[in-house]
LUMBAVO-509676 format. One record per atom (N, C-alpha, C): atom name; residue in three letters; y, x, z. Coordinates in pm, 1 decimal. Each point is the difference from the previous one (the first is absolute). Layout:
<atoms>
ATOM   name   resn         c2         c1         c3
ATOM     CA    ALA          Y          X          Z
...
</atoms>
This chain:
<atoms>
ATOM   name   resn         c2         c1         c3
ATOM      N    UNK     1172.2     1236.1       87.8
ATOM     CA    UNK      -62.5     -129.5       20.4
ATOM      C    UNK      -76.5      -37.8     -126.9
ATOM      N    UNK     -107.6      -20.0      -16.7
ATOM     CA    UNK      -89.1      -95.2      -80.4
ATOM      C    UNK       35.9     -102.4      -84.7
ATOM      N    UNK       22.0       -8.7      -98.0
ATOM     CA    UNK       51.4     -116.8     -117.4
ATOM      C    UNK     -134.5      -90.0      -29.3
ATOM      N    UNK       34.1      -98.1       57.4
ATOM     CA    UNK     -110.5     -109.8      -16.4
ATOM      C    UNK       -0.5     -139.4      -39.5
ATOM      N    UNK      -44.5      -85.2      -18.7
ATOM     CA    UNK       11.2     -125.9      -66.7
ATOM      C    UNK     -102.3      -79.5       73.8
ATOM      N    UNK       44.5     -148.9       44.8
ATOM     CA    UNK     -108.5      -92.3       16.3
ATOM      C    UNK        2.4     -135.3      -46.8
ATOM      N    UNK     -108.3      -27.9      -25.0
ATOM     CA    UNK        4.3     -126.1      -34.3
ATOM      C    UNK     -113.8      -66.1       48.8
ATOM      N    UNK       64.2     -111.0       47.4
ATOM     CA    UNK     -162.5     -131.2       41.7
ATOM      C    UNK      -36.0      -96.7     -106.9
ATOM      N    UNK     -123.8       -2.9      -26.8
ATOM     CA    UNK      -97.4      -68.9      -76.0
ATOM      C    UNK     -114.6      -68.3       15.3
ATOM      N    UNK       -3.6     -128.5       39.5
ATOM     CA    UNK     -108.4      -80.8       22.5
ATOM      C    UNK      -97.2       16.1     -149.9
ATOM      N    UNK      -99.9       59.5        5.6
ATOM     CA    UNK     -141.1       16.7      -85.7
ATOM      C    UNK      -61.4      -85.8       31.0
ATOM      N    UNK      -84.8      -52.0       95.6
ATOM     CA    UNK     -103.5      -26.4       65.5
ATOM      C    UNK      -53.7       52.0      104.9
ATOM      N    UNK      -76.3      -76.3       55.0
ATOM     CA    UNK      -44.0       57.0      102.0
ATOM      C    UNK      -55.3      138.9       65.7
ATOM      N    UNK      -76.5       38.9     -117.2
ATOM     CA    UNK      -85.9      145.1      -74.0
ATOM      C    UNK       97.1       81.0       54.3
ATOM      N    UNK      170.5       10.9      -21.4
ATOM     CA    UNK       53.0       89.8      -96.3
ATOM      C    UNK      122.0       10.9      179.6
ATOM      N    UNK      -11.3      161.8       16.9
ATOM     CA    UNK       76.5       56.6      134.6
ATOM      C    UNK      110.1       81.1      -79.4
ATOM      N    UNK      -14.0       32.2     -102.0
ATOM     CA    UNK      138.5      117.2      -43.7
ATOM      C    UNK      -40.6       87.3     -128.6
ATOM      N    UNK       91.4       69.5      -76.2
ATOM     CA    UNK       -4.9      119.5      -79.1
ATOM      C    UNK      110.1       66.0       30.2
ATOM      N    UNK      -13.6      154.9       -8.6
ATOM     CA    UNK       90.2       68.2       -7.6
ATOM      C    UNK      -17.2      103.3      -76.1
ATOM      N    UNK      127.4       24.2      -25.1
ATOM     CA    UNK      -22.6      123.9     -118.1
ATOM      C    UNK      163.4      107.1       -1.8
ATOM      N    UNK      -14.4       95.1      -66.6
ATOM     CA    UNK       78.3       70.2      -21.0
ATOM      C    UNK       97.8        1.3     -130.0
ATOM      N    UNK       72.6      -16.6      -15.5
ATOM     CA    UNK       88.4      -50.8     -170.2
ATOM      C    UNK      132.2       46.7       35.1
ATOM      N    UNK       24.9      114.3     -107.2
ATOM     CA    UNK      146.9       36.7       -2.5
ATOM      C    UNK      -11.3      110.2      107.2
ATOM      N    UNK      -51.0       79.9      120.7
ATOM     CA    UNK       16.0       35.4      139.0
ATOM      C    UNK       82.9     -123.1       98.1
ATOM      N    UNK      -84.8     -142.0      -40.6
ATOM     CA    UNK       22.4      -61.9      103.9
ATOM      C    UNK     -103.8      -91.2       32.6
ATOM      N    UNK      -38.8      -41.2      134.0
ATOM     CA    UNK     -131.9      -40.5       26.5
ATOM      C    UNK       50.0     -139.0        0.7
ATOM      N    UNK     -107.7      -64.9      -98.3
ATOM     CA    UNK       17.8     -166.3      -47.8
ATOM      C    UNK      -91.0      -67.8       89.7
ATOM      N    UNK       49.8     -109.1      118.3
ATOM     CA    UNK     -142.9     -102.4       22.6
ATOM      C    UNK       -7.8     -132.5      -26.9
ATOM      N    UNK      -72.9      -22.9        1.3
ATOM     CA    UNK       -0.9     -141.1      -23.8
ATOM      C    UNK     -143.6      -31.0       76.9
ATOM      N    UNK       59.9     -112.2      106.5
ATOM     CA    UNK      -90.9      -29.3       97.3
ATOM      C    UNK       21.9     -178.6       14.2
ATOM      N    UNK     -164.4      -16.5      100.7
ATOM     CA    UNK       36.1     -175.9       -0.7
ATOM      C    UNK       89.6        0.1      145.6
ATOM      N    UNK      -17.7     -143.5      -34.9
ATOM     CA    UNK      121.1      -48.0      120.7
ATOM      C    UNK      -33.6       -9.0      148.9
ATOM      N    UNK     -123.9        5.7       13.8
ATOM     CA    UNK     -111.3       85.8      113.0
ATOM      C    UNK       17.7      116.9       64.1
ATOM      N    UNK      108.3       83.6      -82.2
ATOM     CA    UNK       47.8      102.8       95.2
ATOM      C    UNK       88.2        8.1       96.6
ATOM      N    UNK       97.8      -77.3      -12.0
ATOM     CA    UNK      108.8      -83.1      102.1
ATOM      C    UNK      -54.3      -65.0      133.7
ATOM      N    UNK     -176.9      -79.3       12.5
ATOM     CA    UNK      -14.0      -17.9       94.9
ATOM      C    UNK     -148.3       42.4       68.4
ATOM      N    UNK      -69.5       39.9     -107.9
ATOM     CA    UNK     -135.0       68.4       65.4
ATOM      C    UNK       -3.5      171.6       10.6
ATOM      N    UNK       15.4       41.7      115.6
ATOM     CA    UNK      -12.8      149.4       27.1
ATOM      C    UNK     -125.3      115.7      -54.8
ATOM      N    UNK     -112.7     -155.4      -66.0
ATOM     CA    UNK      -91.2      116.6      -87.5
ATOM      C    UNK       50.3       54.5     -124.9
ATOM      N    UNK       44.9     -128.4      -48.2
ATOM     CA    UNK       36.5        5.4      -92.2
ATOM      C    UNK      102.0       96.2      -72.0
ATOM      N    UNK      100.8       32.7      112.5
ATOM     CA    UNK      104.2      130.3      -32.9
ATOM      C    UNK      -76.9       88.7       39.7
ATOM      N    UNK      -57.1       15.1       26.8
ATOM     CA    UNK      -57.7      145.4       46.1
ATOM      C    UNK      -85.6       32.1     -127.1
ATOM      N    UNK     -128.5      -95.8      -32.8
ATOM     CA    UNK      -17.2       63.1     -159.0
ATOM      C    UNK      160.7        9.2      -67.0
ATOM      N    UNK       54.1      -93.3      -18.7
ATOM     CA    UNK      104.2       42.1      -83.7
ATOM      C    UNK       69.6      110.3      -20.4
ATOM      N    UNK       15.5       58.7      132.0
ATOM     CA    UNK       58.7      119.1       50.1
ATOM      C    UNK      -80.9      124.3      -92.8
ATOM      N    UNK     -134.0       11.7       40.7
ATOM     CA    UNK     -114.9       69.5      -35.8
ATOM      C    UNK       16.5      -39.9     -177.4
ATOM      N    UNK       15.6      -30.5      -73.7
ATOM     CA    UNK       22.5      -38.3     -129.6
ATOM      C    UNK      128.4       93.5      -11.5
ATOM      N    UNK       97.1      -31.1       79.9
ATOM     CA    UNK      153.4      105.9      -69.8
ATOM      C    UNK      -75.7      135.9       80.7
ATOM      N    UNK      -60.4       28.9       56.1
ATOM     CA    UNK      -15.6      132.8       37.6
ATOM      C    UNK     -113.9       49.9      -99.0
ATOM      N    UNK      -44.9      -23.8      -40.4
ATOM     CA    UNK     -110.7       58.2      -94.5
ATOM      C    UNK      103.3       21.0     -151.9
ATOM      N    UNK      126.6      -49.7      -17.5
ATOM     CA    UNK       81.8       38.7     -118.7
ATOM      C    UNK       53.7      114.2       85.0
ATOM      N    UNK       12.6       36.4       94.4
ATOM     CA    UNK       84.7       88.6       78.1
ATOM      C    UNK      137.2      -25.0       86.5
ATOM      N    UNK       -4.9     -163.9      -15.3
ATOM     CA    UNK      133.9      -22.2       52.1
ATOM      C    UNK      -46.0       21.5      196.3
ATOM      N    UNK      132.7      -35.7       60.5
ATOM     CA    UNK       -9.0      -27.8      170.0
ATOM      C    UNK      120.6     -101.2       33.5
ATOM      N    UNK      -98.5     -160.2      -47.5
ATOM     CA    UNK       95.8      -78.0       81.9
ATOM      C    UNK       95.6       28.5      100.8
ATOM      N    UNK      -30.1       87.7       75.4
ATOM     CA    UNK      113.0        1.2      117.4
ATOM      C    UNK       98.9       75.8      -66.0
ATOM      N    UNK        3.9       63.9      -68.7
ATOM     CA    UNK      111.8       69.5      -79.3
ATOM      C    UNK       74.3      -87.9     -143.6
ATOM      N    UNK      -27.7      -71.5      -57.7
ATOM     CA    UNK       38.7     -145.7      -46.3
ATOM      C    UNK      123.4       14.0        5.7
ATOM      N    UNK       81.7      -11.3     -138.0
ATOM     CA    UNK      146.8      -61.5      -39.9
ATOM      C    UNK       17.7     -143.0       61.2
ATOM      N    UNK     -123.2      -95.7      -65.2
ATOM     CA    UNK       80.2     -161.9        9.4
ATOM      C    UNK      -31.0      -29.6      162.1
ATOM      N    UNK      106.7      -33.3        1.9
ATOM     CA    UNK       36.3      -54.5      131.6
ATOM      C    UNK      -88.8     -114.7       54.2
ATOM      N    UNK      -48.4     -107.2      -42.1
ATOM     CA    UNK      -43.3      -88.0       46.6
ATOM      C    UNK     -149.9      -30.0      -76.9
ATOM      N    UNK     -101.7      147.9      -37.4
ATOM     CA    UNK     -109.4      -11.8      -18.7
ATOM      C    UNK      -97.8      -51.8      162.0
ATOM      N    UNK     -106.8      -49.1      -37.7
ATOM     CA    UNK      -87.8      -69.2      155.4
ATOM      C    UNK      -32.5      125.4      -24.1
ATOM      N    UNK      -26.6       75.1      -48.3
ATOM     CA    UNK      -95.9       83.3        8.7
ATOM      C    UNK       66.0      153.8      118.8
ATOM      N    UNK      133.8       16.6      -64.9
ATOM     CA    UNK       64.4      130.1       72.8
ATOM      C    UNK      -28.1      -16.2      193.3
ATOM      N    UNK       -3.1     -118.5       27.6
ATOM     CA    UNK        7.4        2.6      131.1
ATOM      C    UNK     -144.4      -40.5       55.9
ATOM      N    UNK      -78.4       -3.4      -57.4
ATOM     CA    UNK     -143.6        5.1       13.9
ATOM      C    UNK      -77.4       91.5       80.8
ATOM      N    UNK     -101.7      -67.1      111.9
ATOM     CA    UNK      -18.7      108.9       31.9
ATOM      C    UNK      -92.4      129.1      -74.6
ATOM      N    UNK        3.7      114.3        2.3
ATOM     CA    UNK     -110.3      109.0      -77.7
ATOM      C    UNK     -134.2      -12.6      -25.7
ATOM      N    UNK      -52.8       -0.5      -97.6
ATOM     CA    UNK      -95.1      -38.6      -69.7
ATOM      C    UNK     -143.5      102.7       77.1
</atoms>
């Protein structure tokens, strides 16, 4: 299983997510827009997949993103 981390962060409006790789574990930090707009996880999604991660394979249990549909 995938060792991952999330965190929500209101930026502004501009601002949908970062993700990155630190330690062999994929870090995100996304706005709070991912919980209820379905574009919005889906870039997000597309952000952990370009580090190489696959939300659907996801440690934390209660990321919006793991149960998302595929990007």
């Amino acid at each position: 299983m995938q060792q991952h981390a999330f965190i929500v962060l209101d930026q502004g409006p501009q601002f949908v997510g970062w993700s990155a790789t630190v330690e062999d574990k994929i870090v995100c930090v996304m706005t709070p827009k991912v919980h209820t707009d379905p574009g919005t996880r889906r870039i997000a999604r597309q952000l952990v997949q370009r580090q190489g991660g696959d939300c659907a394979a996801c440690s934390q249990i209660d990321c919006p993103l793991k149960g998302a549909a595929p990007a």
